[in-house]
Backbone atoms as SQL, in Angstrom:
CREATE TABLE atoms (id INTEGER PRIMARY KEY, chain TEXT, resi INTEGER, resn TEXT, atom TEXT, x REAL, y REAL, z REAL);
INSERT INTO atoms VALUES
  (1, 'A', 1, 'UNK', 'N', -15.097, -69.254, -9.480),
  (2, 'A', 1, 'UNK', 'CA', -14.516, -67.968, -9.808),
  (3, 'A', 1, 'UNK', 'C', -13.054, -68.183, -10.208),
  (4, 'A', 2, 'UNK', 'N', -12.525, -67.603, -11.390),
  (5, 'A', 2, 'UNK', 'CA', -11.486, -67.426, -11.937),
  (6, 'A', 2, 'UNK', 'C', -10.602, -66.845, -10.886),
  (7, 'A', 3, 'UNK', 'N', -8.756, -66.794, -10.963),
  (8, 'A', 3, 'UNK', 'CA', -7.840, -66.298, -10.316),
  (9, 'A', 3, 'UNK', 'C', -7.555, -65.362, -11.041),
  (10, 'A', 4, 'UNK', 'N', -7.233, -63.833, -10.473),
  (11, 'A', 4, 'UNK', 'CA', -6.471, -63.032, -11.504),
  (12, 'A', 4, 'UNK', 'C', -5.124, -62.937, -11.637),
  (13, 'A', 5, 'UNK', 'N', -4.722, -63.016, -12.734),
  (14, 'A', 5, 'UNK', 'CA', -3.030, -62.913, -13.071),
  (15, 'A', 5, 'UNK', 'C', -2.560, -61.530, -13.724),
  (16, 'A', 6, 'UNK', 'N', -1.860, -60.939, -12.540),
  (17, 'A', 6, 'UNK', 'CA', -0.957, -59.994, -13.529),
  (18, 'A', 6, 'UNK', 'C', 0.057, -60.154, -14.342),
  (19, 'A', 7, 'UNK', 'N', -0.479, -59.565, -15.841),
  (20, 'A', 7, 'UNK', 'CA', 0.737, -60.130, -16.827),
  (21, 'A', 7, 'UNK', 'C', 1.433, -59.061, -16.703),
  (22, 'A', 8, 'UNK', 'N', 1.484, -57.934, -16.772),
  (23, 'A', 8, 'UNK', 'CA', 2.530, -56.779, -17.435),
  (24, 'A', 8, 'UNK', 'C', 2.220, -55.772, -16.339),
  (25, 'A', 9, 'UNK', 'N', 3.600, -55.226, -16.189),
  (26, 'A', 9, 'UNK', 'CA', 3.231, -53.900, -15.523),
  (27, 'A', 9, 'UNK', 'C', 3.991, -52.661, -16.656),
  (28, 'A', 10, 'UNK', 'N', 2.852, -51.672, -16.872),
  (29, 'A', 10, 'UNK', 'CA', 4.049, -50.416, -17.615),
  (30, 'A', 10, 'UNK', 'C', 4.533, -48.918, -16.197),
  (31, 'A', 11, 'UNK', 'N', 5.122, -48.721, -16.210),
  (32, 'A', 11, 'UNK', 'CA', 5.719, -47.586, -15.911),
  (33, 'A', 11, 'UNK', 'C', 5.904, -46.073, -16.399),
  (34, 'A', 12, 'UNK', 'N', 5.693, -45.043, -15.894),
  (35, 'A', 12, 'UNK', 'CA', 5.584, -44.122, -16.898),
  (36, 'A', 12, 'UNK', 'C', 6.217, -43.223, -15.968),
  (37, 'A', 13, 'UNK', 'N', 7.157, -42.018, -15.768),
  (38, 'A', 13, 'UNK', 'CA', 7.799, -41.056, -15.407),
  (39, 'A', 13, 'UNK', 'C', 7.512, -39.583, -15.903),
  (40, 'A', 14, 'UNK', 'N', 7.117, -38.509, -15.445),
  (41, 'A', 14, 'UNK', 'CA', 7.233, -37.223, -16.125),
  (42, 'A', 14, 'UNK', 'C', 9.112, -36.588, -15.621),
  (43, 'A', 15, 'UNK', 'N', 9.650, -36.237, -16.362),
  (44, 'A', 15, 'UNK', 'CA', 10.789, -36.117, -15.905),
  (45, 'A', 15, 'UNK', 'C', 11.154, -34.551, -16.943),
  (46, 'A', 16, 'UNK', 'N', 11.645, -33.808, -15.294),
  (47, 'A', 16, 'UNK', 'CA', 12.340, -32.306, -15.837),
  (48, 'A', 16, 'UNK', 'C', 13.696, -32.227, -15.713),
  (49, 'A', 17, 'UNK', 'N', 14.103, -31.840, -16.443),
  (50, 'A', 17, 'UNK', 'CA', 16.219, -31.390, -16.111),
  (51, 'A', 17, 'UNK', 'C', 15.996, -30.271, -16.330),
  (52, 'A', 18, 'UNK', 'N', 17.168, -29.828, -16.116),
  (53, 'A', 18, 'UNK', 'CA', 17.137, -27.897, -16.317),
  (54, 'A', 18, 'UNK', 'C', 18.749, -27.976, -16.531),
  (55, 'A', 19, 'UNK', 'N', 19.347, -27.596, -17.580),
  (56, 'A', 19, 'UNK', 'CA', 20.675, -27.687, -18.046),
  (57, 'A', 19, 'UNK', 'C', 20.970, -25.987, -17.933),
  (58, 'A', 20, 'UNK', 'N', 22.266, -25.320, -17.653),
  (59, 'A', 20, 'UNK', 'CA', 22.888, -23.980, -18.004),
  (60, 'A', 20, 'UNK', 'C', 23.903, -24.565, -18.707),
  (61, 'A', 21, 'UNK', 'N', 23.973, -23.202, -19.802),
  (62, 'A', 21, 'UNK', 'CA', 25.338, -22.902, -20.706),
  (63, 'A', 21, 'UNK', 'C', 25.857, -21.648, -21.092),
  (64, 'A', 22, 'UNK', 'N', 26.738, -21.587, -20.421),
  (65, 'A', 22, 'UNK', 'CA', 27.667, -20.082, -20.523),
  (66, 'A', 22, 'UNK', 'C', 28.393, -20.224, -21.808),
  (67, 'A', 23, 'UNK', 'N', 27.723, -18.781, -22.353),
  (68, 'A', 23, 'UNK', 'CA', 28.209, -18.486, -23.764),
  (69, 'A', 23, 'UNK', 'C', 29.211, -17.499, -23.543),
  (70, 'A', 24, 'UNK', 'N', 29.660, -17.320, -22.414),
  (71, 'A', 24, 'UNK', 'CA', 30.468, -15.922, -22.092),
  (72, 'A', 24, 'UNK', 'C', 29.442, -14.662, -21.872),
  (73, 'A', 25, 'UNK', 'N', 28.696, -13.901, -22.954),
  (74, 'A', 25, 'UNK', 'CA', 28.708, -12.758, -22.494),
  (75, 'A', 25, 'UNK', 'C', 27.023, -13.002, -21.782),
  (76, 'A', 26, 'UNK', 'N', 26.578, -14.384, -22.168),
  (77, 'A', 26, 'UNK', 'CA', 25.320, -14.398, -21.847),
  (78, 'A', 26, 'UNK', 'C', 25.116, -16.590, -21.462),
  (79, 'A', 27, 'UNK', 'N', 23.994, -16.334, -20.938),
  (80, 'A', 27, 'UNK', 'CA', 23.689, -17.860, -20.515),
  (81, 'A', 27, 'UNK', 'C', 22.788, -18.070, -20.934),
  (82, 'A', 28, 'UNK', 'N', 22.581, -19.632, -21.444),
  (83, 'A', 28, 'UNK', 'CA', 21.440, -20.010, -22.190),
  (84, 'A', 28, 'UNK', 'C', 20.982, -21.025, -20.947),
  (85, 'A', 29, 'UNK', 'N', 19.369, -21.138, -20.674),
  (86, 'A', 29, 'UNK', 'CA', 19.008, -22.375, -19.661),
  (87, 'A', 29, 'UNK', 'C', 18.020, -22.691, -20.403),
  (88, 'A', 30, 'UNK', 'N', 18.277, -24.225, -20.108),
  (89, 'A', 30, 'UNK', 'CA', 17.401, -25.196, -21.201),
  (90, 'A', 30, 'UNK', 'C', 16.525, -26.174, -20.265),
  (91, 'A', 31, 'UNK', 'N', 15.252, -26.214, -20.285),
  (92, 'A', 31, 'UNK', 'CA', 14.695, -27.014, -19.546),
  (93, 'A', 31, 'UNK', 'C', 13.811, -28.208, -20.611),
  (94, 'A', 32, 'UNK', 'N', 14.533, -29.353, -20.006),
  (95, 'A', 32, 'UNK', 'CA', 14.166, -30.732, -20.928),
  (96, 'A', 32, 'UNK', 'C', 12.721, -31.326, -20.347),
  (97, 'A', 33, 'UNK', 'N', 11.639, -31.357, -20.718),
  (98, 'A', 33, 'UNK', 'CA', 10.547, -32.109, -20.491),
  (99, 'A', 33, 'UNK', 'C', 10.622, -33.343, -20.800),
  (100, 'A', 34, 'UNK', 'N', 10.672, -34.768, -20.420),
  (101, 'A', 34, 'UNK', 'CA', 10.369, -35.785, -21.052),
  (102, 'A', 34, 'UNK', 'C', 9.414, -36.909, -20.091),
  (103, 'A', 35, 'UNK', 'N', 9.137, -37.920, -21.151),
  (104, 'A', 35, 'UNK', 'CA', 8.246, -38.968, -20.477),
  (105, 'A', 35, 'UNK', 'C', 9.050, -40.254, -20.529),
  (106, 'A', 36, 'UNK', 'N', 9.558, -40.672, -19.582),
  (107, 'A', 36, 'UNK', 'CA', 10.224, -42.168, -19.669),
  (108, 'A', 36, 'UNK', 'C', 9.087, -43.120, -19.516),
  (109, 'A', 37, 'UNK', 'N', 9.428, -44.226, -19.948),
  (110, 'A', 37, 'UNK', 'CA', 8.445, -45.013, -19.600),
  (111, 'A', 37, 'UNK', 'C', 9.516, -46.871, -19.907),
  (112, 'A', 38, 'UNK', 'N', 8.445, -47.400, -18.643),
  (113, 'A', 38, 'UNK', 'CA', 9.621, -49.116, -18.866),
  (114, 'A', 38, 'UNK', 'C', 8.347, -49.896, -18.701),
  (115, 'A', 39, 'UNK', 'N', 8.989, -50.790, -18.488),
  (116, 'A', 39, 'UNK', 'CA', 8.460, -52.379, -18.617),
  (117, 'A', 39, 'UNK', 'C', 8.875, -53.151, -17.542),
  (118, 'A', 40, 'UNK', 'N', 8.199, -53.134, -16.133),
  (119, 'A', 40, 'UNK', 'CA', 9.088, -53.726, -15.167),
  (120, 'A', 40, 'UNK', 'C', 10.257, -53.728, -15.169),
  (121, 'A', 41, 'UNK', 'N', 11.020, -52.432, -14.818),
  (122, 'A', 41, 'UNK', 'CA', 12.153, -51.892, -14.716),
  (123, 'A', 41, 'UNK', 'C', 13.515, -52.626, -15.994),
  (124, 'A', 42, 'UNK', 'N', 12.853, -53.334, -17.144),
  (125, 'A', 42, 'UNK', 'CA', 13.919, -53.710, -17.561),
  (126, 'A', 42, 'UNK', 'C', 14.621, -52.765, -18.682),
  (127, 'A', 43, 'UNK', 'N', 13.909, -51.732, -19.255),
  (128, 'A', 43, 'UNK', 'CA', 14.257, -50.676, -20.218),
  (129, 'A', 43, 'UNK', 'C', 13.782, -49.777, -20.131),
  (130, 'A', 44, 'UNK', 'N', 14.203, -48.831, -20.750),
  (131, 'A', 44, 'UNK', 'CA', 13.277, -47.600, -20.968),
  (132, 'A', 44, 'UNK', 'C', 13.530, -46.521, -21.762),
  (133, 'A', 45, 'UNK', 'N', 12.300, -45.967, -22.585),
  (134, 'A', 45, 'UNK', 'CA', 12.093, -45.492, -23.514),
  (135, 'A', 45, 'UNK', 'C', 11.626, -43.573, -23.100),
  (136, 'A', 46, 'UNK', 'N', 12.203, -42.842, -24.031),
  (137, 'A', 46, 'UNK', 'CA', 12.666, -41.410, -23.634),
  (138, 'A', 46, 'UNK', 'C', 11.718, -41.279, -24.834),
  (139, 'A', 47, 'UNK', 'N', 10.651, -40.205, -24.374),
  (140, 'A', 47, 'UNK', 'CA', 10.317, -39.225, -25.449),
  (141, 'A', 47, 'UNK', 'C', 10.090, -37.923, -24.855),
  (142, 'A', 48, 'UNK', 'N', 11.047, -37.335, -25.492),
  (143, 'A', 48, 'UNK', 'CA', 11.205, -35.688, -25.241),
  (144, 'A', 48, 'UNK', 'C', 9.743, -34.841, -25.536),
  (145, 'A', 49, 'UNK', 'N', 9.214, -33.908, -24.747),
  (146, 'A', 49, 'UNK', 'CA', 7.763, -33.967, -25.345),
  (147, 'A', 49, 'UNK', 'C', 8.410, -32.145, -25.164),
  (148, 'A', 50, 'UNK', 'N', 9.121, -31.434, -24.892),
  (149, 'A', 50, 'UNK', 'CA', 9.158, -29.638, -24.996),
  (150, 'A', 50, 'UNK', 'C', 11.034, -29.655, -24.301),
  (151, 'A', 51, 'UNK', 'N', 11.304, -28.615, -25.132),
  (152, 'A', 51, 'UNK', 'CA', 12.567, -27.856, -24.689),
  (153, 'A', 51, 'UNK', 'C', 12.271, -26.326, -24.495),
  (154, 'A', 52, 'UNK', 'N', 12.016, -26.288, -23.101),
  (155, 'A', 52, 'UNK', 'CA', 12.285, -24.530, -22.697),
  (156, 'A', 52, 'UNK', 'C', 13.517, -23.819, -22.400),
  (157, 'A', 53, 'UNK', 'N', 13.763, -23.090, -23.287),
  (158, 'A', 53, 'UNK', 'CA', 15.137, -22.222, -23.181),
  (159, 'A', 53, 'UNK', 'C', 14.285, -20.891, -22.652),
  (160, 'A', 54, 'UNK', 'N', 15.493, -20.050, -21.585),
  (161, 'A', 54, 'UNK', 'CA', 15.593, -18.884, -21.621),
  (162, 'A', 54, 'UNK', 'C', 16.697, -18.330, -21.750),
  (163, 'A', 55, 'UNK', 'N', 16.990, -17.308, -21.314),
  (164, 'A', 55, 'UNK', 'CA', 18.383, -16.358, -21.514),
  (165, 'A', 55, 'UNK', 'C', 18.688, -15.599, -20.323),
  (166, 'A', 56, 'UNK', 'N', 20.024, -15.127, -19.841),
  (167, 'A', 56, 'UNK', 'CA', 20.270, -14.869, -18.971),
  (168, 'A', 56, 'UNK', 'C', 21.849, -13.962, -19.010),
  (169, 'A', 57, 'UNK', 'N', 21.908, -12.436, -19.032),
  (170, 'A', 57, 'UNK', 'CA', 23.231, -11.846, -19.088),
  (171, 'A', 57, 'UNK', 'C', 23.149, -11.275, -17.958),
  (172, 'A', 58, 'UNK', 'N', 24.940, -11.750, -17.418),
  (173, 'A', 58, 'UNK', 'CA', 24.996, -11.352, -16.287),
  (174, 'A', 58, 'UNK', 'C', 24.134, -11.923, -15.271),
  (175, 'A', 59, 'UNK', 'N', 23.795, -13.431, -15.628),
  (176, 'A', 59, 'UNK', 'CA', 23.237, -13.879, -14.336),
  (177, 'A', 59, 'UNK', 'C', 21.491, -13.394, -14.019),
  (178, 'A', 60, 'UNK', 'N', 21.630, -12.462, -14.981),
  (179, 'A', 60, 'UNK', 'CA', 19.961, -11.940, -14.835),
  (180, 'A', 60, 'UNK', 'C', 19.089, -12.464, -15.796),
  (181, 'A', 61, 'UNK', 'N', 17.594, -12.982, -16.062),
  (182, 'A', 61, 'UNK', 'CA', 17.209, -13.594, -17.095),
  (183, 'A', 61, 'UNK', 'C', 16.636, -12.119, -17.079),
  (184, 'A', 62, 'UNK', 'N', 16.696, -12.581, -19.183),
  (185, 'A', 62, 'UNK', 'CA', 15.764, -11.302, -20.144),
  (186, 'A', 62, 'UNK', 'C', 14.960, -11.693, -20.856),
  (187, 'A', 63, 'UNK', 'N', 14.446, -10.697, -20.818),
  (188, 'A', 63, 'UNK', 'CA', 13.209, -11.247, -22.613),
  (189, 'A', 63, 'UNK', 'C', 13.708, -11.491, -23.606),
  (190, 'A', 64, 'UNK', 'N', 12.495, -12.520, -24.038),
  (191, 'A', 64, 'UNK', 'CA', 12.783, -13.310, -25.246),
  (192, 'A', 64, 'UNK', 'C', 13.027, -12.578, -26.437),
  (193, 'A', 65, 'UNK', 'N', 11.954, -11.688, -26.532),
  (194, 'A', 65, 'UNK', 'CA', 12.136, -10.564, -27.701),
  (195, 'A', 65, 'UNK', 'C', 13.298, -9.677, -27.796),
  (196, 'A', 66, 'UNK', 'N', 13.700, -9.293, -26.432),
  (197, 'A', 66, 'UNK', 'CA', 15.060, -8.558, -26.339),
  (198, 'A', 66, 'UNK', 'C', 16.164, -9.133, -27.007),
  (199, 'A', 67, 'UNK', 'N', 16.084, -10.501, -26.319),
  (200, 'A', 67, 'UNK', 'CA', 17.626, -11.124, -26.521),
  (201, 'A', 67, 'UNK', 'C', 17.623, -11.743, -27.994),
  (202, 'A', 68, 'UNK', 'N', 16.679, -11.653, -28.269),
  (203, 'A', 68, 'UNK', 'CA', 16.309, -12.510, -29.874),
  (204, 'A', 68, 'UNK', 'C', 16.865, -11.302, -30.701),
  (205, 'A', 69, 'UNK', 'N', 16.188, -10.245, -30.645),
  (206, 'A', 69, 'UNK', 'CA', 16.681, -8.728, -31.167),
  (207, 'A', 69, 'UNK', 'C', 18.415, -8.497, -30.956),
  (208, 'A', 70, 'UNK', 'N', 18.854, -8.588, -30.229),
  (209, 'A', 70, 'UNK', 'CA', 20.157, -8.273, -29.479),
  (210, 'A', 70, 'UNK', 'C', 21.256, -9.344, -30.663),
  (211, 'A', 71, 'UNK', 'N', 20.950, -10.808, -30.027),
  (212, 'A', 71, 'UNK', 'CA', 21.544, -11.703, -30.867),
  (213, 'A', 71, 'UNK', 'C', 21.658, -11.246, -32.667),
  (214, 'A', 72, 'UNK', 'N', 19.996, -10.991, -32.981),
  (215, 'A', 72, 'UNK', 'CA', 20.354, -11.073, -34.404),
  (216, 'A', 72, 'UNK', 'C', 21.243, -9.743, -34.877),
  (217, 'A', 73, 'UNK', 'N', 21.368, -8.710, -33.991),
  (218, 'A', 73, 'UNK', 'CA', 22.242, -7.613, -34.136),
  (219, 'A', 73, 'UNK', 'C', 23.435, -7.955, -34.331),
  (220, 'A', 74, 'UNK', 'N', 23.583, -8.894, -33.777),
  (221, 'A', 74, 'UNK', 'CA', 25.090, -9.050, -33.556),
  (222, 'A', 74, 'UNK', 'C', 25.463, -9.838, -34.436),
  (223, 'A', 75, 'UNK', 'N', 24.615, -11.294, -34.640),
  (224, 'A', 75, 'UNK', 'CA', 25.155, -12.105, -35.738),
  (225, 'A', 75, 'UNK', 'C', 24.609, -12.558, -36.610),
  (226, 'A', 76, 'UNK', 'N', 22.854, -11.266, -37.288),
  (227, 'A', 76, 'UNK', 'CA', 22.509, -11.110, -38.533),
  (228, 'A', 76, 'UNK', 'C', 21.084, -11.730, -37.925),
  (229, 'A', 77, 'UNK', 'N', 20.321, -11.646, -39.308),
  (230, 'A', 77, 'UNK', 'CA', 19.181, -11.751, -39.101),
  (231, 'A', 77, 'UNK', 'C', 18.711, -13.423, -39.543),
  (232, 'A', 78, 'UNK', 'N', 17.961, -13.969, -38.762),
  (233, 'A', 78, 'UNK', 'CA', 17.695, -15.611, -39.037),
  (234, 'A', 78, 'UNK', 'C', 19.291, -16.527, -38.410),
  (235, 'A', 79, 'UNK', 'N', 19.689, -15.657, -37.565),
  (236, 'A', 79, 'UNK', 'CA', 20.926, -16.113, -36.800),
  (237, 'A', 79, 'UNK', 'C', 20.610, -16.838, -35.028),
  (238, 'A', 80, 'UNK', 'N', 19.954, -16.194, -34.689),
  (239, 'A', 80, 'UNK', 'CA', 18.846, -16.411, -33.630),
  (240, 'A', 80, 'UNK', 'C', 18.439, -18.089, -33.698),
  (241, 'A', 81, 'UNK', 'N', 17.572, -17.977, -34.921),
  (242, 'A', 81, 'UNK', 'CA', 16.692, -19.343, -35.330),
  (243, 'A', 81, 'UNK', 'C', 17.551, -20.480, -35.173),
  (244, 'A', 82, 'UNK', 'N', 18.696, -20.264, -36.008),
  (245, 'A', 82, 'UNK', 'CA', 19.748, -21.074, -35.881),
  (246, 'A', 82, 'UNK', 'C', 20.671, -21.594, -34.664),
  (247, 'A', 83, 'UNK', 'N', 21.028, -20.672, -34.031),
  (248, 'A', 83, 'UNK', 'CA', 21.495, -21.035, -32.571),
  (249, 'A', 83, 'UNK', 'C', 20.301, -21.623, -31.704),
  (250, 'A', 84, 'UNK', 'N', 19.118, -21.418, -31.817),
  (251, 'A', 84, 'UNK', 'CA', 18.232, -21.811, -30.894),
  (252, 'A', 84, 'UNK', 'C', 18.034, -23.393, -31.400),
  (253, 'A', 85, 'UNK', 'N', 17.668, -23.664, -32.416),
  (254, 'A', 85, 'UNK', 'CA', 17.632, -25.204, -32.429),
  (255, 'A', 85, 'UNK', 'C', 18.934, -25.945, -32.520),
  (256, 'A', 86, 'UNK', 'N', 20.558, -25.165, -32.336),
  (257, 'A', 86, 'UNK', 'CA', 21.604, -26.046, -31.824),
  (258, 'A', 86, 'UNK', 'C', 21.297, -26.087, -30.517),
  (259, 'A', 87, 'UNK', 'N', 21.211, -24.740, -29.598),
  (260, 'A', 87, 'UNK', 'CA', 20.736, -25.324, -28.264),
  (261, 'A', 87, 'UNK', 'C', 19.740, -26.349, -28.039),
  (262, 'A', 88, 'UNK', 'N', 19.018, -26.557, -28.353),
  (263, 'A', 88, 'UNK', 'CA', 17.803, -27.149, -28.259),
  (264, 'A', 88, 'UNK', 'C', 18.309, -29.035, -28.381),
  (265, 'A', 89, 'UNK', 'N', 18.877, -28.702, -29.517),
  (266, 'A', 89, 'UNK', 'CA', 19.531, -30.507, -29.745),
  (267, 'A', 89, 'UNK', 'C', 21.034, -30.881, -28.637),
  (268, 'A', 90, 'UNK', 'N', 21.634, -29.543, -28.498),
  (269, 'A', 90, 'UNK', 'CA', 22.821, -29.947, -27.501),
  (270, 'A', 90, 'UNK', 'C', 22.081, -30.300, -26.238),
  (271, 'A', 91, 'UNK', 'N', 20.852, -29.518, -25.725),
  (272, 'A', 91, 'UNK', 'CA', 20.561, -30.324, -24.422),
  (273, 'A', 91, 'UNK', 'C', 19.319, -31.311, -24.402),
  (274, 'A', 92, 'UNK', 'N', 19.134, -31.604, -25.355),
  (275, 'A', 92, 'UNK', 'CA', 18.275, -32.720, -25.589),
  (276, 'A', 92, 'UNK', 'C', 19.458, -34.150, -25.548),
  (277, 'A', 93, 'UNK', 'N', 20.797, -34.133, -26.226),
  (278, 'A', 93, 'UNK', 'CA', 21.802, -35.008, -26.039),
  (279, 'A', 93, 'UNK', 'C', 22.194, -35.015, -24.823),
  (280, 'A', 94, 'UNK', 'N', 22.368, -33.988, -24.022),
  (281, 'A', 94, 'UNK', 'CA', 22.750, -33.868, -23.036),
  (282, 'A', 94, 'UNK', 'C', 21.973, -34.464, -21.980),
  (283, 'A', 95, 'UNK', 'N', 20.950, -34.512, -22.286),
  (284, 'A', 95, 'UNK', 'CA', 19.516, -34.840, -21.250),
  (285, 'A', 95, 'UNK', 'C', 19.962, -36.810, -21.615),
  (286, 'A', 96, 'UNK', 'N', 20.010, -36.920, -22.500),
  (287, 'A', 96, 'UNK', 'CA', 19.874, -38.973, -22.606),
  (288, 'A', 96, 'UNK', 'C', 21.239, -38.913, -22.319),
  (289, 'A', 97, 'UNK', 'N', 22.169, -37.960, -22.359),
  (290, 'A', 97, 'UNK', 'CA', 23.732, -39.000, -21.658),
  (291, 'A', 97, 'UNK', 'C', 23.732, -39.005, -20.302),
  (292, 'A', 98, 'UNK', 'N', 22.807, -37.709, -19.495),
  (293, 'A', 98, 'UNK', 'CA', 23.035, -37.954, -17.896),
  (294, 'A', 98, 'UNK', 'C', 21.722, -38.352, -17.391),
  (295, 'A', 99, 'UNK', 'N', 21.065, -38.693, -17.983),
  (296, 'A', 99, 'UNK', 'CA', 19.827, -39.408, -17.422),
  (297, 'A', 99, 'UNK', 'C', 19.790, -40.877, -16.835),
  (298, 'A', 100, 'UNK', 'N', 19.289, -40.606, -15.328),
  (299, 'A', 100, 'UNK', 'CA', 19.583, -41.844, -14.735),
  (300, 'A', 100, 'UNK', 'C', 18.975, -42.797, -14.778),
  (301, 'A', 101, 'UNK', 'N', 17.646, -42.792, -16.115),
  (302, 'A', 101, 'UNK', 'CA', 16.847, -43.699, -16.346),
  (303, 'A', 101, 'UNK', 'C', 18.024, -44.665, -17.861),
  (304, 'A', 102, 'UNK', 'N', 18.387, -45.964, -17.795),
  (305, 'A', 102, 'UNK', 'CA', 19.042, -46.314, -18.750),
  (306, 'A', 102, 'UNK', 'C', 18.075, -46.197, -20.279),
  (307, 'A', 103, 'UNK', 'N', 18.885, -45.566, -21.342),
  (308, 'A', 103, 'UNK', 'CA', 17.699, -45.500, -22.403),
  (309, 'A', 103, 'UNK', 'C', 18.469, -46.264, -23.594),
  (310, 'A', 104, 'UNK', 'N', 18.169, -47.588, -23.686),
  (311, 'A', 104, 'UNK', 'CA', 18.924, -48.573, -24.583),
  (312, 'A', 104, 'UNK', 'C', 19.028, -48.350, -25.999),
  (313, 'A', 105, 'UNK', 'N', 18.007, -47.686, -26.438),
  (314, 'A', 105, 'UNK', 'CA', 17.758, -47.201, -27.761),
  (315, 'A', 105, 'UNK', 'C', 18.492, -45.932, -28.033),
  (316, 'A', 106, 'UNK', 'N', 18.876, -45.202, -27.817),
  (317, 'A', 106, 'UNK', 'CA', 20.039, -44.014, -27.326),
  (318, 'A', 106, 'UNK', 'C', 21.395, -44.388, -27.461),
  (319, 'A', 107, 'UNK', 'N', 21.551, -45.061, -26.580),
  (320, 'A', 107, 'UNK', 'CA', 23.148, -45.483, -26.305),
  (321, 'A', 107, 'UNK', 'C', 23.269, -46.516, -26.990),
  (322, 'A', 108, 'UNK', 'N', 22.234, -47.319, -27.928),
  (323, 'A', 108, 'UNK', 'CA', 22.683, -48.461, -29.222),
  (324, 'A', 108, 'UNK', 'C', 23.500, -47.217, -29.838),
  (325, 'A', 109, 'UNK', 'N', 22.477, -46.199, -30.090),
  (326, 'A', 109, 'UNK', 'CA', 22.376, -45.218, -31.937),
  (327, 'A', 109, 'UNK', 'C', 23.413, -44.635, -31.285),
  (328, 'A', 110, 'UNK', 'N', 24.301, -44.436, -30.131),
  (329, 'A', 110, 'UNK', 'CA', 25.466, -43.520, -30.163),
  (330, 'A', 110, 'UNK', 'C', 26.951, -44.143, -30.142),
  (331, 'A', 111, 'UNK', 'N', 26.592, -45.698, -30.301),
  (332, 'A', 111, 'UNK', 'CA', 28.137, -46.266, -30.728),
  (333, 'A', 111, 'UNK', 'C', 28.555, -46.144, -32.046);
């Protein structure tokens, strides 16, 4: 009978953050889904798989439809769309600079 040898081990993480950002009259909370995954702890690789935002004035969360309505009142229509995928990329950056998993491929592309 043969010996068995382990060659490789992979690693895989489900990992949530939950970021706030005060816009002043209202708060945006961004919740980062991702999957890390290494190679016997020597790297590891981030793929973001969902960004959940909600909204929150005055500390209270509102509906989506409300605040979507509200926003584009204020700063036009297809204004909404636009702020939502800057949020979306500010805490997606935000998520690989404080993430305590090291993500080498990240911090190459940000020198």
């Amino acid at each position: 009978m043969s010996k068995i040898k382990k060659v490789e081990e992979r690693i895989n993480y489900n990992v949530y953050t939950m970021f706030s950002k005060d816009e002043g009259m209202y708060q945006v909370i961004g919740g980062v889904y991702a999957t890390v995954s290494g190679v016997e702890d020597q790297f590891f690789e981030h793929q973001v798989d969902e960004v959940e935002i909600t909204y929150c004035i005055n500390d209270k969360k509102v509906k989506y439809d409300g605040f979507k309505a509200l926003y584009e009142q204020l700063y036009g229509i297809g204004s909404f769309q636009i702020a939502r995928y800057g949020w979306e990329e500010e805490f997606v950056n935000e998520y690989h600079k404080t993430t305590p998993y090291a993500d080498i491929a990240y911090k190459t592309s940000q020198k």
